[in-house]
C-alpha positions in Angstrom: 51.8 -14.4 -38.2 49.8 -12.6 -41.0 47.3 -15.2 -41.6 46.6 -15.5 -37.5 46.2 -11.3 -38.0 44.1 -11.7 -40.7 42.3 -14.4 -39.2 41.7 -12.2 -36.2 40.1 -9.3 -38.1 37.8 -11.3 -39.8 36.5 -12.4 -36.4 36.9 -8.5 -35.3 34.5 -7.6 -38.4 32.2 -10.0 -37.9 31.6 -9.3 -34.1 31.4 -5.4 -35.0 28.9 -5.8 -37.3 26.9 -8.1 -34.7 25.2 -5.6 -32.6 23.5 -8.2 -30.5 26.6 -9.7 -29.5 28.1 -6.2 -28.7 25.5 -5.6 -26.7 25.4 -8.6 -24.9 28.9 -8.6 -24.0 28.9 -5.1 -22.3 24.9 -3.8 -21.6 23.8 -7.2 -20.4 26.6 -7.1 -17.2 26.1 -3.8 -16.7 22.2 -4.5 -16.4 22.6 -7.6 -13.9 24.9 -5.2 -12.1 22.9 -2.5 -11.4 19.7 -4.5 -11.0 21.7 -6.2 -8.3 22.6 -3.0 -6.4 19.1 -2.0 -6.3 18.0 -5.3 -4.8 20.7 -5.2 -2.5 21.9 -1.5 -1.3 18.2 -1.0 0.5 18.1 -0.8 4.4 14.8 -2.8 4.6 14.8 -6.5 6.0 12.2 -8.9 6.3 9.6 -8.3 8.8 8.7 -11.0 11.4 5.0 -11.1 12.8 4.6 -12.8 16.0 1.3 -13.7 17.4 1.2 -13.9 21.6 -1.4 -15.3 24.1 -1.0 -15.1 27.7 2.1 -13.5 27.2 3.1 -10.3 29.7 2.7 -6.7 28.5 7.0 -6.2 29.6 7.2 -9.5 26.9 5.4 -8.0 24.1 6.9 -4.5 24.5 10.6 -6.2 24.2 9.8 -8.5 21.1 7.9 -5.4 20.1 11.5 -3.2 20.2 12.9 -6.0 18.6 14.0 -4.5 14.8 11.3 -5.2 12.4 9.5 -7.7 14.9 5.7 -7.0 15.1 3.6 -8.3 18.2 0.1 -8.9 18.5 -1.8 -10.3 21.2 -4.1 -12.5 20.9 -7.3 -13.5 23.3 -7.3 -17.5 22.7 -5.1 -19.9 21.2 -7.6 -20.7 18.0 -7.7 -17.0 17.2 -3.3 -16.5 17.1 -3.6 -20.6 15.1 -5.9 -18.9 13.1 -3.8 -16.1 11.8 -0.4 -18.8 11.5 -2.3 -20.5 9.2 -3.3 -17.7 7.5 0.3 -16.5 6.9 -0.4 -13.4 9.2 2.0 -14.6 11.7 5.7 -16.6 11.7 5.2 -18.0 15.4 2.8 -18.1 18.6 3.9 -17.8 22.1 1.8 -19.0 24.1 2.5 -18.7 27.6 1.1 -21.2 30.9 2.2 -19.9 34.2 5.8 -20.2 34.1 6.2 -22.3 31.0 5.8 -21.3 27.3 5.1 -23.0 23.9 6.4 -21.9 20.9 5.2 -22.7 17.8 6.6 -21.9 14.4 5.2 -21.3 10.9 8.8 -22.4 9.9 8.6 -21.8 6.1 11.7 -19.5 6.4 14.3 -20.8 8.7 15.7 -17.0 8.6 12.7 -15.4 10.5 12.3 -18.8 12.9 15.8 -18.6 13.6 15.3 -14.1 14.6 12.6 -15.3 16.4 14.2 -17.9 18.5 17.2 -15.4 18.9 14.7 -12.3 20.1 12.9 -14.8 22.3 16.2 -16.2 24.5 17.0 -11.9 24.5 13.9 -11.1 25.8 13.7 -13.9 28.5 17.3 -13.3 29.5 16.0 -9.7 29.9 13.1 -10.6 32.3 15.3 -13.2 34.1 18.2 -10.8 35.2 14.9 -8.1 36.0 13.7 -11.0 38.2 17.0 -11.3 40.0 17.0 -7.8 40.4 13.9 -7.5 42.3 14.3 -10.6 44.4 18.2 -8.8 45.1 15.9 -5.8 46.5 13.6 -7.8 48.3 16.3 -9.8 50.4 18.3 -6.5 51.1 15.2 -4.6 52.5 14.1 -8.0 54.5 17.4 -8.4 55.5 17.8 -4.4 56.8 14.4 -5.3 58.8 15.5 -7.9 60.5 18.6 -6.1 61.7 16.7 -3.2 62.9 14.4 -5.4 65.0 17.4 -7.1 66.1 19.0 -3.8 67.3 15.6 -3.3 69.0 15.4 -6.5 71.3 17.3 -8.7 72.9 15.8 -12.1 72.8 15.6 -14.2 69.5 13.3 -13.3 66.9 12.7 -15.5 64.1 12.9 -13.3 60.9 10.2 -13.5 58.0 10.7 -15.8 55.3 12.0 -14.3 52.0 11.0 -15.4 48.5 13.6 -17.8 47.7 15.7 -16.5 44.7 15.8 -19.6 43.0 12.0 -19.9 43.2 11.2 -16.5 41.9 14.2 -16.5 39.1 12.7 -20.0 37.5 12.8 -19.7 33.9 10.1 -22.5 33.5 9.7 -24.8 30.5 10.0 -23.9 27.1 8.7 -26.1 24.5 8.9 -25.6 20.6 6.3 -26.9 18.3 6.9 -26.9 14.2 4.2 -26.3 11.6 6.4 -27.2 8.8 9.4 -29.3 8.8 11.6 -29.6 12.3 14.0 -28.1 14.3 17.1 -28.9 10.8 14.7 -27.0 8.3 16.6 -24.9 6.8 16.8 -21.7 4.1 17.1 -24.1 1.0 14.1 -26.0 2.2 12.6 -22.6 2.0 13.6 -21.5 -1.3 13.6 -25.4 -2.9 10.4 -25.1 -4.5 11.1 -21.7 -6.6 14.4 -23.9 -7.8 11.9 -26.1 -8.7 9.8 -23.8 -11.0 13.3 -22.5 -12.1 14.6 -25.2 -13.8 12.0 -26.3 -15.2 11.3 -22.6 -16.9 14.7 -22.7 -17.7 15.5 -26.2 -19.9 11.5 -25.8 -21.7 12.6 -22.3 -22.7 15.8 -23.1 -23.6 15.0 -26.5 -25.7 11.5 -25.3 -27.2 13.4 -22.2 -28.5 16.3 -23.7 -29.6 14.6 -26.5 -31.5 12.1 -24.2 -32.9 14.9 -21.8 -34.1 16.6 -25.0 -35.9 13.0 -26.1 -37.7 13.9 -22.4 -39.3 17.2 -22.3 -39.8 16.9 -25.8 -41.9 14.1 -24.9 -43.7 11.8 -27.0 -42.4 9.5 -24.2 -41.1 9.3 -22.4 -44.6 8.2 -25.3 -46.7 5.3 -25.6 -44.0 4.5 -22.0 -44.1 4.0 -22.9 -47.7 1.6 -24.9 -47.5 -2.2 -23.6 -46.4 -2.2 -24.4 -43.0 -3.0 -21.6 -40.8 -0.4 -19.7 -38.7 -2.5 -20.9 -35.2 -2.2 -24.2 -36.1 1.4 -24.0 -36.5 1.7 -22.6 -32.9 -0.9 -25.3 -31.7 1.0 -28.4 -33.1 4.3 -27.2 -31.9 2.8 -26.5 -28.2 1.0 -29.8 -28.4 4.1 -31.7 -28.9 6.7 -30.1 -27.3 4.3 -30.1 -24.4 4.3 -33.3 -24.1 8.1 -33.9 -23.5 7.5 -30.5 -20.9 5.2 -32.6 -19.5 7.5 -35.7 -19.1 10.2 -33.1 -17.7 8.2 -31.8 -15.3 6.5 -35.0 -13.5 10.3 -36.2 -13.4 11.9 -32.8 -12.0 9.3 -32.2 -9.5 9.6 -36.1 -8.5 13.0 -36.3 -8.0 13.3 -33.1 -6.4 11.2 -34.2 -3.8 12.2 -38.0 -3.4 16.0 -37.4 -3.8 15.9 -34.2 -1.6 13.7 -35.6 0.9 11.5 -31.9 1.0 8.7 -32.0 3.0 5.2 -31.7 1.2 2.2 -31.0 3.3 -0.1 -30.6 0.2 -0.5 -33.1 -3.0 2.3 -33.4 -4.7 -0.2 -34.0 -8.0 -1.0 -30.0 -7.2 2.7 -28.9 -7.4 3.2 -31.0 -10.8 -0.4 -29.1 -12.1 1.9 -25.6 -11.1 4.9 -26.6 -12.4 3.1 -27.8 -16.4 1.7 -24.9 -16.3 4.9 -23.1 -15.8 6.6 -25.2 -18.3 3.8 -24.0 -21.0 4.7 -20.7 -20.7 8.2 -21.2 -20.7 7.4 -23.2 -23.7 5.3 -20.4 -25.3 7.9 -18.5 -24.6 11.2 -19.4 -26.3 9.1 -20.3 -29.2 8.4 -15.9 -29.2 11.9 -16.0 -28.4 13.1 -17.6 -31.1 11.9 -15.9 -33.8 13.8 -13.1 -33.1 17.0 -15.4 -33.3 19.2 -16.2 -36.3 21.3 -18.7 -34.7 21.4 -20.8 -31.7 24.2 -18.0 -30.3 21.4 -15.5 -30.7 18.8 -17.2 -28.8 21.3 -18.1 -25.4 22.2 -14.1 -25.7 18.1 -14.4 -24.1 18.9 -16.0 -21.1 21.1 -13.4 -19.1 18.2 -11.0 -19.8 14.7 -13.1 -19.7 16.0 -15.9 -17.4 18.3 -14.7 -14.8 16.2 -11.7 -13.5 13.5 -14.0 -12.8 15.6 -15.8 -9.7 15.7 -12.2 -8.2 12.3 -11.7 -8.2 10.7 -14.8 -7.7 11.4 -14.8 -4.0 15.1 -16.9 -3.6 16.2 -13.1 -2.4 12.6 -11.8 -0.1 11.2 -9.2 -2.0 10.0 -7.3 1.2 13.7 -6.6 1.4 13.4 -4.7 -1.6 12.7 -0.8 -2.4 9.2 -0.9 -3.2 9.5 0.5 -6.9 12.1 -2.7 -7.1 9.2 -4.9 -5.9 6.5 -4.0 -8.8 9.2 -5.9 -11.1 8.4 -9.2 -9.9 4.2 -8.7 -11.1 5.8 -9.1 -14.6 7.9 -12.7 -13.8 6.0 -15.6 -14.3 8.3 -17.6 -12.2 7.4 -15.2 -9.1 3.6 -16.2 -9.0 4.8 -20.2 -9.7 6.9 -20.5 -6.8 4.2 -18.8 -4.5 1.9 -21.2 -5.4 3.7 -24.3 -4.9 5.1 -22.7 -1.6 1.7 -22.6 -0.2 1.3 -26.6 -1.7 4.2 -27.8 -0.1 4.4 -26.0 3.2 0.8 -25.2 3.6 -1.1 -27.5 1.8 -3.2 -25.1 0.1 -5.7 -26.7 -2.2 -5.4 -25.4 -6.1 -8.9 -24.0 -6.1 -7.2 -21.3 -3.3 -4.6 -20.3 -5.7 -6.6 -19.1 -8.3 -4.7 -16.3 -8.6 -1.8 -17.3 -9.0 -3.0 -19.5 -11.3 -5.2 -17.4 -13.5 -2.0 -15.0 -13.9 -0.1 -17.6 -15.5 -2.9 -19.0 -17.4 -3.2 -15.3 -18.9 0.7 -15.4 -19.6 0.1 -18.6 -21.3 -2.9 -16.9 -24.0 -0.9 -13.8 -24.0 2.2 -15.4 -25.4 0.4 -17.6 -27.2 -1.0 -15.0 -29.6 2.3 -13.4 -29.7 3.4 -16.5 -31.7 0.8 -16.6 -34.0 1.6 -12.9 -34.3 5.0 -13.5 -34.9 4.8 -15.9 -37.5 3.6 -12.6 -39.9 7.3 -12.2 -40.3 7.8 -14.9 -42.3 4.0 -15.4 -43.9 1.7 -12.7 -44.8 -1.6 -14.7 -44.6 
């Protein structure tokens, strides 16, 4: 029993006296926490835009009253097309005589899925207003034709009324699909920031974690010994632990799209070009990462606070659900401008030369972090 107690305060002492671990056990929760509540407790939702042509004015006033829905008409069918493609609209209805066609951007079963709901509201709406007025019509036909009745005594044969069935028609409704089908669903939507994700997340963790053991064994002092410079240190370790990133990547991105069966409209060569690039500044940065770390337990006490808060705000959870001051968050995550970009490849088929900025921002991640390491390095050489 002693040598358990003794045993025990050892461990006690040693934990005390590591503040990062401290911290890590009782700020890091509380962080997620409250970053959670402020992503969650805020009475915004996403906003749908629908684009109309030929539609009624009653039509667009309903979907218009529809929460968060936004209607505008449009004059031709090339203009609305113009603005789906364009990500300025989720859907078009288009409407010929008594039929309608619906067609769906579809890169978010969530707003396709509203829209089809407000749509069948709406026509419901306008079917049982129909019925109403064709109700109306037959009474006051039918109050005629007894007053005339009352007035002579020979046969009359009454007017014809609007058959109900006729005028109450709901027409043909046909749904058309940008991206995907009909069984599209929310992972499809958020499969290609999962993508990005865990690719960030086994090059940070590896590159740090094998960087961190290079100094931990002494390997890293006896070649900051020698005279080469601390920028070619950084280089060589990119260059060859960028290599297996680049392995990781072409076999993540492949699988994920083989195995899953997602739908790419773009080049699949343009979403492994986002994802490298992704991997090299995940690469860049657990090698920053790491040398702030004294042990392997030091460097995973990184991932609840770099990694996690990067699948809030890289758009699994729609940031135009969030308070805006919540929003300006997600400028600082690299995964965030990754997974927009290979959204717009995949369900789009955005070229790369249209993503420049997305792009450019994590190119300038890349340099940024880059010069940190060589930075960093002063730590442990002066020259």
């Amino acid at each position: 029993m002693l040598r358990i107690l003794a045993i025990s305060q050892r461990v006690l002492r040693e934990l005390v006296r590591d503040k990062r671990t401290i911290a890590l056990m009782f700020l890091a929760p509380i962080l997620i926490l409250v970053l959670l509540s402020f992503i969650f407790n805020n009475n915004a939702s996403t906003k749908v835009n629908v684009a109309t042509v030929g539609v009624t004015k009653k039509m667009n006033q309903d979907l218009e009253n529809v929460k968060h829905f936004k209607v505008k008409e449009y004059d031709s069918q090339a203009a609305a097309r113009k603005a789906l493609d364009n990500q300025r609209a989720d859907a078009i209805i288009k409407r010929s005589g008594v039929d309608y066609t619906i067609t769906y951007a579809n890169t978010d079963a969530t707003k396709t899925s509203a829209i089809k709901l407000a749509f069948n509201n709406v026509r419901t709406l306008e079917n049982v207003q129909e019925l109403k007025n064709v109700l109306q019509r037959s009474i006051k036909t039918n109050a005629e034709l007894q007053a005339k009745l009352a007035q002579v005594t020979h046969q009359t044969s009454p007017n014809k009324a609007t058959p109900a069935n006729k005028a109450s028609s709901k027409g043909k409704v046909t749904s058309k699909y940008v991206y995907g089908d009909s069984d599209t669903n929310f992972f499809d939507k958020i499969l290609p920031i999962l993508m990005g994700f865990f690719v960030f997340f086994f090059v940070f963790l590896v590159s740090g974690m094998a960087l961190l053991k290079e100094r931990t064994s002494g390997t890293l002092d006896r070649l900051l010994a020698t005279p080469v410079k601390r920028s070619e240190i950084v280089l060589g370790y990119m260059v060859s632990y960028g290599i297996i990133a680049v392995l990781q990547t072409v076999v993540i991105v492949l699988v994920t799209i083989q195995l899953l069966g997602a739908e790419v409209v773009g080049s699949v060569f343009n979403i492994i070009i986002v994802n490298l690039l992704l991997a090299l500044v995940a690469l860049s940065f657990g090698i920053l990462l790491s040398t702030f770390a004294n042990s392997e337990f030091q460097m995973m006490q990184f991932i609840p606070i770099v990694v996690v808060p990067q699948v809030f705000f890289a758009g699994i959870i729609p940031l135009d659900t969030m308070a805006d001051w919540v929003q300006k968050i997600s400028y600082v995550i690299p995964l965030k401008y990754a997974g927009d970009a290979v959204s717009s490849i995949m369900m789009y088929g955005t070229g790369l030369t249209k993503l420049g900025g997305d792009l450019g921002i994590l190119l300038g991640f890349l340099v940024v972090l880059t010069m940190l390491n060589i930075v960093g390095l002063r730590r442990y050489r002066k020259v």
